[in-house]
N, C-alpha and C positions, 0 to 999 in steps of 0.2 A: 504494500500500500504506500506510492508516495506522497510524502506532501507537497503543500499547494502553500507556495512562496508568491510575495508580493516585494517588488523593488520598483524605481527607486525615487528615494526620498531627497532633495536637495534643499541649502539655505543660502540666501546670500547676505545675510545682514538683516535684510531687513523682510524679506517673504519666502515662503515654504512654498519649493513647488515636488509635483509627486503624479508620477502614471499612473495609469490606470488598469497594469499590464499583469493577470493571477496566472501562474505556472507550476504545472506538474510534471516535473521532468521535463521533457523536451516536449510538453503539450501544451499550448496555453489556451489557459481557461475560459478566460476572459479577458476586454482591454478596455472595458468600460467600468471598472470599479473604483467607487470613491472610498480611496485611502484616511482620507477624515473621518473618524470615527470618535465620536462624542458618545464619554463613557461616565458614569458620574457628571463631576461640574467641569472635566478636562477634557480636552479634546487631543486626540493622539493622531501621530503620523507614522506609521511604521513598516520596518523591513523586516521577514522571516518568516517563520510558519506559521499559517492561518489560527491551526489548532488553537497553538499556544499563546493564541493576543487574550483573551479574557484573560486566562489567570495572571497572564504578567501584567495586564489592564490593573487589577485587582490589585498586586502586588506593589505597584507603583504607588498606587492612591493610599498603600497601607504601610508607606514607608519602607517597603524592601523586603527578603526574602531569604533563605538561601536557597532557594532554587533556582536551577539552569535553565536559562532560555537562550536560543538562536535567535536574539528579537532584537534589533537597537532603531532607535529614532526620536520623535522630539514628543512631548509631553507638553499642551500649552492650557493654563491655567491659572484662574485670577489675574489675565494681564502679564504672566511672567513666562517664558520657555525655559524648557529643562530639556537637556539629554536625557535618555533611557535605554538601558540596555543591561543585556546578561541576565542578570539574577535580579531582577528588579529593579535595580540601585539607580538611584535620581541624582542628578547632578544640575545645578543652577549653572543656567549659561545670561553670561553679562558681558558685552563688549568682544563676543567672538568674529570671527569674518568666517570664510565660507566653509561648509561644513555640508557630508553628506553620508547617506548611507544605502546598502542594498548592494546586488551585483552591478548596477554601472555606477558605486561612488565614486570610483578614480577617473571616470573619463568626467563626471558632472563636475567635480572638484579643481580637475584641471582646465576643465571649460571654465569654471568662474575663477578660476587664477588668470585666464585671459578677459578678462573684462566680461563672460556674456554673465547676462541674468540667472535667478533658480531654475526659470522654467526654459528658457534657451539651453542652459545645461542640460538640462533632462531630456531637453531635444536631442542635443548632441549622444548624450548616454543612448537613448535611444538607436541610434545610428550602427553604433559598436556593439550593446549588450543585446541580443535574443531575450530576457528576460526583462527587460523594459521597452512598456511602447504601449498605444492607445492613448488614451485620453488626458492630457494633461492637466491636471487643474491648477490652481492659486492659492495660498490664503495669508494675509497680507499680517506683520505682526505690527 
């Protein structure tokens, strides 16, 4: 049974962009899915296995965990972004520049090292990674 991975999440300062591209193995699922996922009062952006977003959802909101997860991305709540990833663990992000995550981080990452946007990035990611593509959306911080 494999699972069903969602990529990729990009930032550039100041907006979260992210596809819409769900993948099983070398199948994709879908390329219209919205990665905004408003869980409690937080709304999450994430990379990794489907399954395991509730409980790491869960784990996030409850301060941390020690359990593993294959899941990192942002966490936005009350007005503030956080990193999230692994085992729960929340990280206050203040004054970062561009940041991404999922199978095409590195090419989104080094897109926005060149001047483009989150969502240009993830265009570009797209270009190179089979596991990002579809739908891209926005959400402005």
């Amino acid at each position: 049974n494999k699972r069903i991975s969602m990529t990729t999440i990009a930032f550039d300062g100041s907006t979260i962009a992210y596809d819409g591209r769900m993948t099983q193995g070398n199948l994709i699922v879908r390329d219209d899915y919205d990665k905004k996922i408003k869980f409690g009062n937080a709304y999450f952006f994430l990379a990794g296995d489907v399954k395991d977003m509730e409980p790491f959802m869960i784990d996030c909101l409850e301060g941390g965990s020690d359990r593993e997860f294959m899941i990192s991305g942002f966490m936005y709540e009350n007005g503030q972004l956080y990193e999230v990833g692994g085992g729960g663990g929340v990280w206050i992000c203040d004054n970062f520049g561009p940041m991404a995550y999922g199978s095409g981080a590195d090419y989104a990452i080094t897109a926005m090292d060149c001047g483009l946007s989150a969502r240009d990035a993830v265009k570009m990611a797209a270009k190179r990674d089979n596991c990002t593509g579809g739908k891209i959306r926005t959400f402005k911080i």
